[in-house]
MIBA-484790 format. One record per residue (C-alpha): residue number from 1; residue in one letter; y, z, x. Coordinates in steps of 0.5 Angstrom, whole numbers, always signed. Last residue first. Layout:
# MIBA-484790
k:NUM r:A py:Y pz:Z px:X
...
//
This chain:
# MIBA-484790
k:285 r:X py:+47 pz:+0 px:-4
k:284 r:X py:+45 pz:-4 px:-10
k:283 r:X py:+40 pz:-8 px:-6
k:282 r:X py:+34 pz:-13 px:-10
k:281 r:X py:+39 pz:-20 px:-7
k:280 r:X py:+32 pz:-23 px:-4
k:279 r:X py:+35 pz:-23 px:+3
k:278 r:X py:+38 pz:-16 px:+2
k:277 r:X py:+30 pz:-14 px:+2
k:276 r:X py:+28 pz:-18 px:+7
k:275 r:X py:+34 pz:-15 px:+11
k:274 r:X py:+32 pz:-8 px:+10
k:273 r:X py:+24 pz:-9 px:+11
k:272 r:X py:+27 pz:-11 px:+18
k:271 r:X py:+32 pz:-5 px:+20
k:270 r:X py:+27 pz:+1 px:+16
k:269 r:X py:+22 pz:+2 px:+21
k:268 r:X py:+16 pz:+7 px:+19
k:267 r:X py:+12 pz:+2 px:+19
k:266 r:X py:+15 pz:-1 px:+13
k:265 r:X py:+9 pz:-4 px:+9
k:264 r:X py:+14 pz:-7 px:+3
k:263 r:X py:+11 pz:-7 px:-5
k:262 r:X py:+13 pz:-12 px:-9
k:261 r:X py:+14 pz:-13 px:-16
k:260 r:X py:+11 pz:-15 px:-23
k:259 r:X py:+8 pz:-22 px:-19
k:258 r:X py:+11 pz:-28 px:-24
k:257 r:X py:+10 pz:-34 px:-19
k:256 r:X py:+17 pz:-34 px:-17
k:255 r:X py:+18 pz:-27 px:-15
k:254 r:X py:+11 pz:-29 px:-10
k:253 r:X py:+15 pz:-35 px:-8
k:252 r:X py:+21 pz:-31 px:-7
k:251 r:X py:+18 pz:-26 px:-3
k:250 r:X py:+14 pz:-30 px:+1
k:249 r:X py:+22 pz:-33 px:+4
k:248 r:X py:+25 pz:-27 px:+6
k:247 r:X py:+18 pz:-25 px:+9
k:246 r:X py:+17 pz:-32 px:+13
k:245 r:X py:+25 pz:-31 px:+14
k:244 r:X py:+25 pz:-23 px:+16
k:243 r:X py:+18 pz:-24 px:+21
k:242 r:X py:+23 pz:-31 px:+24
k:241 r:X py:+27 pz:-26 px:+25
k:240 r:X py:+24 pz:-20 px:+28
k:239 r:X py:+20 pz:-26 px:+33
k:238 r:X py:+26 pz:-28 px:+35
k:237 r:X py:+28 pz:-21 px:+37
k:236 r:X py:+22 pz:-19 px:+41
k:235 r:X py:+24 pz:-24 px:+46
k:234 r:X py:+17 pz:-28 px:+46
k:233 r:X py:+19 pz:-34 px:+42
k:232 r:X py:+15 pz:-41 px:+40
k:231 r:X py:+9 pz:-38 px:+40
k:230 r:X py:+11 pz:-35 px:+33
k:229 r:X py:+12 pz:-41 px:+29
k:228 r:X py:+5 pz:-44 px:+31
k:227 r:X py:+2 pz:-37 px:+29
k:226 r:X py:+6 pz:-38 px:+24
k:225 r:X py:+3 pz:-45 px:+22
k:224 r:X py:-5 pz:-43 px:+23
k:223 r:X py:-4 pz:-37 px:+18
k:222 r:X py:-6 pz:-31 px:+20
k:221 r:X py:-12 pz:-28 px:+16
k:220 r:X py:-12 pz:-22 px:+13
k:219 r:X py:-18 pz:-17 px:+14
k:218 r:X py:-16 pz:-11 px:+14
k:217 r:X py:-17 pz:-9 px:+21
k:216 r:X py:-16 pz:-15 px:+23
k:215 r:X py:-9 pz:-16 px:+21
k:214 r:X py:-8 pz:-10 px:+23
k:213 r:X py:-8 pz:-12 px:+31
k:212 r:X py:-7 pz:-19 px:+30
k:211 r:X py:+0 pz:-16 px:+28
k:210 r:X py:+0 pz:-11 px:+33
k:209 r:X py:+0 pz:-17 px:+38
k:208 r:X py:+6 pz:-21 px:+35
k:207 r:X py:+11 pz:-16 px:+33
k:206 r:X py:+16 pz:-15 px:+28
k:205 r:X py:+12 pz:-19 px:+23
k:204 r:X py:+15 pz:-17 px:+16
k:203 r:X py:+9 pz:-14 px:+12
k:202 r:X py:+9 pz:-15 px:+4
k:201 r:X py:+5 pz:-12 px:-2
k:200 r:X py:+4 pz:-15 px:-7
k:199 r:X py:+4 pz:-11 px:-14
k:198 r:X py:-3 pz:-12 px:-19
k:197 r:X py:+0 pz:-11 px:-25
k:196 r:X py:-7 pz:-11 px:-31
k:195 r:X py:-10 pz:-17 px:-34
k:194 r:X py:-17 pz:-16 px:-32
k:193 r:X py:-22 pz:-20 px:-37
k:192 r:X py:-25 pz:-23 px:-31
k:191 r:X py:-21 pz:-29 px:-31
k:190 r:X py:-16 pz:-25 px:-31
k:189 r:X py:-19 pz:-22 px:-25
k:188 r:X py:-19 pz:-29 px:-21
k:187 r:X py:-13 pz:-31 px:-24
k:186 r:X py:-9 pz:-26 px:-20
k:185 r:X py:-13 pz:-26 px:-15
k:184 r:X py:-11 pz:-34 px:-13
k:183 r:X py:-4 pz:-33 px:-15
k:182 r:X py:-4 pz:-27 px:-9
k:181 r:X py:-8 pz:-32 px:-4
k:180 r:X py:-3 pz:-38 px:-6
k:179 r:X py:+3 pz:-34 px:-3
k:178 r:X py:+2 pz:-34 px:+3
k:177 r:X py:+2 pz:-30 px:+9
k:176 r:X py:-3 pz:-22 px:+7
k:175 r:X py:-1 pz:-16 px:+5
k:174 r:X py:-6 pz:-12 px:+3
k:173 r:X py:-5 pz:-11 px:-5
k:172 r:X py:-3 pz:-7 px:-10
k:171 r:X py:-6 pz:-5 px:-16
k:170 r:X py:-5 pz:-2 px:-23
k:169 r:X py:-6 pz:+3 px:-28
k:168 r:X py:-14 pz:+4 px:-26
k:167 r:X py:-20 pz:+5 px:-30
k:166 r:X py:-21 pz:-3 px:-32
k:165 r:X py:-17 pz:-4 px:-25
k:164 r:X py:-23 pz:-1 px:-21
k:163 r:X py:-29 pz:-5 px:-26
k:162 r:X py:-23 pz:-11 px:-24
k:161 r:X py:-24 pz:-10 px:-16
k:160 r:X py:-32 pz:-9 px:-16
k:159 r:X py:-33 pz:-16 px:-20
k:158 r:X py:-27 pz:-19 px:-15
k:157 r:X py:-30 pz:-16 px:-8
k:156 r:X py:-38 pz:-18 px:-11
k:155 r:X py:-35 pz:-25 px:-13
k:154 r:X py:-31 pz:-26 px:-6
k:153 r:X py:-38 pz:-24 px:-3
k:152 r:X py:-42 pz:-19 px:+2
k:151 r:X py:-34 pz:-14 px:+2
k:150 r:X py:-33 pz:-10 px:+8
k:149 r:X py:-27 pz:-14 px:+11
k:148 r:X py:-25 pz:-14 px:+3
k:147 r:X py:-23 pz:-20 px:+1
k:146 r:X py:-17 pz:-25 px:+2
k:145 r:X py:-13 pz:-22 px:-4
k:144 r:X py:-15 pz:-15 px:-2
k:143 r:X py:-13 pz:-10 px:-8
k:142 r:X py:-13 pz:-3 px:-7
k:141 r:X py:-12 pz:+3 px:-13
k:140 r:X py:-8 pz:+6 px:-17
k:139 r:X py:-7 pz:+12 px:-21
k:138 r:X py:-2 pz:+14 px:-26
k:137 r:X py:-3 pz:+23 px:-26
k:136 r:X py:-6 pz:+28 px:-32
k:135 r:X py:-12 pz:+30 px:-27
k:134 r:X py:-20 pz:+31 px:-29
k:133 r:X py:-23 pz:+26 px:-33
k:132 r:X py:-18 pz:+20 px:-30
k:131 r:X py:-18 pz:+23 px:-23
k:130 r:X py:-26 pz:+23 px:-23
k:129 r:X py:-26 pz:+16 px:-25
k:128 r:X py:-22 pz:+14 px:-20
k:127 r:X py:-26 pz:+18 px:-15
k:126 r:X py:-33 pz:+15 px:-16
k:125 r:X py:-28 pz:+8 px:-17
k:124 r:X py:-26 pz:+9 px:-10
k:123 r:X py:-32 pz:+10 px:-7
k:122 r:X py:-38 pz:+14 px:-4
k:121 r:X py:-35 pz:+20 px:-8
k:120 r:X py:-38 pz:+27 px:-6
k:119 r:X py:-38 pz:+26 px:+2
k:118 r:X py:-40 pz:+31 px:+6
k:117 r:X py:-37 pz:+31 px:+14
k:116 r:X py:-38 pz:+24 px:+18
k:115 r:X py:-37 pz:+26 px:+24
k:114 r:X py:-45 pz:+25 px:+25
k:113 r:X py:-43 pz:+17 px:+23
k:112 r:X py:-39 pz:+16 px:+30
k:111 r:X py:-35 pz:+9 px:+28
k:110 r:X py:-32 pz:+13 px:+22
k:109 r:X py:-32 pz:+10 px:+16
k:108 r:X py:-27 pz:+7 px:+12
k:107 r:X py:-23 pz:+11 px:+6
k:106 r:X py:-25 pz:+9 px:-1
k:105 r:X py:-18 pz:+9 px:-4
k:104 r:X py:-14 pz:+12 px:-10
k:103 r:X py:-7 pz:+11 px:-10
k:102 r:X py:-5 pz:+17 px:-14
k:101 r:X py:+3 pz:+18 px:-17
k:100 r:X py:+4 pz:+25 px:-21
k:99 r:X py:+7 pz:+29 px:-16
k:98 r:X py:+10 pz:+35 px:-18
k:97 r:X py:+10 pz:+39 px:-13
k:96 r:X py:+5 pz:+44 px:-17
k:95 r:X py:+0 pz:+37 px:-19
k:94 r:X py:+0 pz:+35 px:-11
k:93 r:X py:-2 pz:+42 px:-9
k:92 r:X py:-7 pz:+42 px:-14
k:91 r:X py:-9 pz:+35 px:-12
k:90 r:X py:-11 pz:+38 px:-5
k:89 r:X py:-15 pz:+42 px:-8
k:88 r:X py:-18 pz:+38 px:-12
k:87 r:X py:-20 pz:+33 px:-7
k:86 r:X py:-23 pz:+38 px:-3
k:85 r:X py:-27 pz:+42 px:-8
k:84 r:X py:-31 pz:+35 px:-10
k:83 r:X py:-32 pz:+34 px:-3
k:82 r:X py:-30 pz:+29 px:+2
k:81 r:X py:-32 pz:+25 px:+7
k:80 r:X py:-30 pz:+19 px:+4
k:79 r:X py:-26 pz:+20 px:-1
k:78 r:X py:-19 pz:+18 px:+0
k:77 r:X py:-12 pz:+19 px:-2
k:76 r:X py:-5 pz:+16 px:-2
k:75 r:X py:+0 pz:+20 px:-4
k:74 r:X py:+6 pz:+15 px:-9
k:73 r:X py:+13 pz:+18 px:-7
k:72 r:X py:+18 pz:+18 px:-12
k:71 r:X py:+26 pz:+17 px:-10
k:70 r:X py:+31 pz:+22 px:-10
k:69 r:X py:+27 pz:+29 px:-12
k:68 r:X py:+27 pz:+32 px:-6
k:67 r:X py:+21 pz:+35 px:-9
k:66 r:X py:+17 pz:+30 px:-9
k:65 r:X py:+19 pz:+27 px:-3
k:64 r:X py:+17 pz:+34 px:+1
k:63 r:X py:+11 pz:+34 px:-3
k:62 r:X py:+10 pz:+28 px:-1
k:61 r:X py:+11 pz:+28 px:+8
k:60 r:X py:+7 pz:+35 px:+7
k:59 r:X py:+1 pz:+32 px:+4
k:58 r:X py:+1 pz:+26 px:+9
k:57 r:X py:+2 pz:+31 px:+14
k:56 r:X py:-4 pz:+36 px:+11
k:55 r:X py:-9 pz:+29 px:+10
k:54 r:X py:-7 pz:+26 px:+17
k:53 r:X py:-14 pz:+25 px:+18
k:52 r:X py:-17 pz:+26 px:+12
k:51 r:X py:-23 pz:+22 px:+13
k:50 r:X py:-19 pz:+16 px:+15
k:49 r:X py:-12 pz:+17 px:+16
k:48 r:X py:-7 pz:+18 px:+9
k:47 r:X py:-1 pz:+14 px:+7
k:46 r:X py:+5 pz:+15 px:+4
k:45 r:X py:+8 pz:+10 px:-2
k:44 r:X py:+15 pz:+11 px:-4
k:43 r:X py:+17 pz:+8 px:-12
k:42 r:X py:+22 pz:+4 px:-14
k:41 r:X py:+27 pz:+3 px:-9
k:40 r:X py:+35 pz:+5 px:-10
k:39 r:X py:+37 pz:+2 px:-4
k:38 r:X py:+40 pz:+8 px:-2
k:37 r:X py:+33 pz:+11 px:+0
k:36 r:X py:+32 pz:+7 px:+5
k:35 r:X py:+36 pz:+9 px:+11
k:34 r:X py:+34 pz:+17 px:+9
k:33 r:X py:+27 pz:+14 px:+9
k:32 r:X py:+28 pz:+11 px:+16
k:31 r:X py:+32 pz:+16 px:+19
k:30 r:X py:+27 pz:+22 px:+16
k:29 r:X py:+21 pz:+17 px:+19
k:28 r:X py:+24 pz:+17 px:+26
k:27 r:X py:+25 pz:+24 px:+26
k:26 r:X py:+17 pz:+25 px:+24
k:25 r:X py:+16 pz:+20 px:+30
k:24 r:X py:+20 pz:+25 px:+35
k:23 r:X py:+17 pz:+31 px:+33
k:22 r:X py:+9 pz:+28 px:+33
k:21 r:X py:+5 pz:+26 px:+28
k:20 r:X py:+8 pz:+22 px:+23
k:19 r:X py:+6 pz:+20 px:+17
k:18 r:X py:+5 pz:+13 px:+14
k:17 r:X py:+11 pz:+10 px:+10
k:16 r:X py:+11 pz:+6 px:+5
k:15 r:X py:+16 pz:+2 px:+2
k:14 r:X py:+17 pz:+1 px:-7
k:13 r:X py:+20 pz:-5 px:-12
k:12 r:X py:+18 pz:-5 px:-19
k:11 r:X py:+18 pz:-11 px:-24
k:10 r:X py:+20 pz:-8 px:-31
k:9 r:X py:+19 pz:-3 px:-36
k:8 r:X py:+12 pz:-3 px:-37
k:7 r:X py:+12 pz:-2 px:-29
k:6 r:X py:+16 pz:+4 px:-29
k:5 r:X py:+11 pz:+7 px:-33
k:4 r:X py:+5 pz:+5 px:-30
k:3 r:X py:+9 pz:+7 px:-23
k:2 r:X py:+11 pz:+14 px:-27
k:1 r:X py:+17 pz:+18 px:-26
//
């Protein structure tokens, strides 16, 4: 099934996962989508390591979805440090299982740049144009409500976004803490004439030094009142429950405000993204 058509039909509601790499990690991922699954949620995300790090597991843990046929995977795929014939060497296999969702990124740049392989798509919107012109597939793409880290200006970000989202089915974003930085995006495209989905993605806090580790990467910023919320509990399951309740009640706003879904970054980890999702009263199984 396709996220565009899913989206036409109503709000959808997905979790992803990142592949594994090692035995025990690719156990802990099957117990956690086989914890999921039940839950009936729209779609499963995989994500892919810079520079096609994870690219052959990342293709294994879809394909595998794919042909599982319970839930639909979506295969993220960047282009940096990518050639014409990689990416569609890999969207053949893809197209062969039967995967027809693509999120297509920009990747990140090595620290190291003579790693850096040869690239024919120096952005997202090189390869969503490719994916367009050449493969049958719904296609989104990434959307950052507090700008991209790498981004000169919030206008600059906003302009590269919805030339994206003209070419695109539909975004989702980086997670982030409060809901006016999504409603501002949201108008932000409008007002640019771009009123495609944009799907909010939701992170549950589980651990306090990893979140303000990836918060950083992405360019999230960490409100002063969690952070005062958080410092109040060290045991690692208060601060699972104070995750789940911020989680619970940032998916009620975002629902409230009209968001076509939510999107869950599980970690691999399924109790917390379980509860927040029963807390909004989305599980049927």
């Amino acid at each position: 099934m396709r996220i565009a058509e899913l989206l036409a039909h109503g709000r959808t509601f997905s979790f992803e996962f990142f592949p594994p790499k090692t035995d025990e990690a690719q156990a802990q991922l099957a117990a956690t989508i086989a914890d999921l699954a039940p839950l009936k949620p729209s779609f499963f995300s995989v994500t892919y390591g810079a520079l096609g790090s994870t690219r052959s597991r990342t293709r294994d843990v879809v394909v595998g979805l794919a042909r599982s046929g319970v839930v639909p995977p979506m295969a993220h795929l960047t282009c940096v440090g990518h050639t014409r014939s990689d990416i569609d060497l890999l969207l053949g296999e893809y197209k062969a299982a039967g995967v027809e969702n693509i999120l297509a990124l920009g990747g990140d740049l090595p620290e190291d740049l003579s790693t850096l392989g040869p690239s024919e798509f120096n952005y997202a919107l090189d390869l969503v144009e490719h994916l367009r012109a050449t493969f049958d597939v719904s296609i989104g793409v990434a959307a950052h409500p507090e700008v991209h880290p790498r981004s000169p200006s919030r206008e600059s970000d906003r302009r590269h976004l919805a030339e994206k989202l003209r070419r695109a089915d539909f975004a989702m974003t980086q997670f982030f803490f409060e809901v006016g930085h999504y409603t501002r995006l949201v108008d932000e495209l409008a007002a640019l004439g771009v009123h495609k989905p944009i799907v909010p993605g939701i992170m549950p806090v589980t651990n306090k030094g990893q979140i303000v580790r990836m918060a950083q990467m992405s360019g999230a910023a960490i409100p002063g009142w969690l952070t005062e919320r958080l410092a109040k509990f060290d045991d690692p399951a208060d601060v699972r429950r104070v995750g789940v309740e911020v989680a619970t009640q940032l998916g009620n706003e975002l629902l409230v405000a009209g968001a076509p879904g939510l999107h869950f970054y599980t970690l691999n980890r399924s109790t917390a993204t379980r509860e927040v999702y029963t807390n909004l009263g989305l599980a049927q199984g």
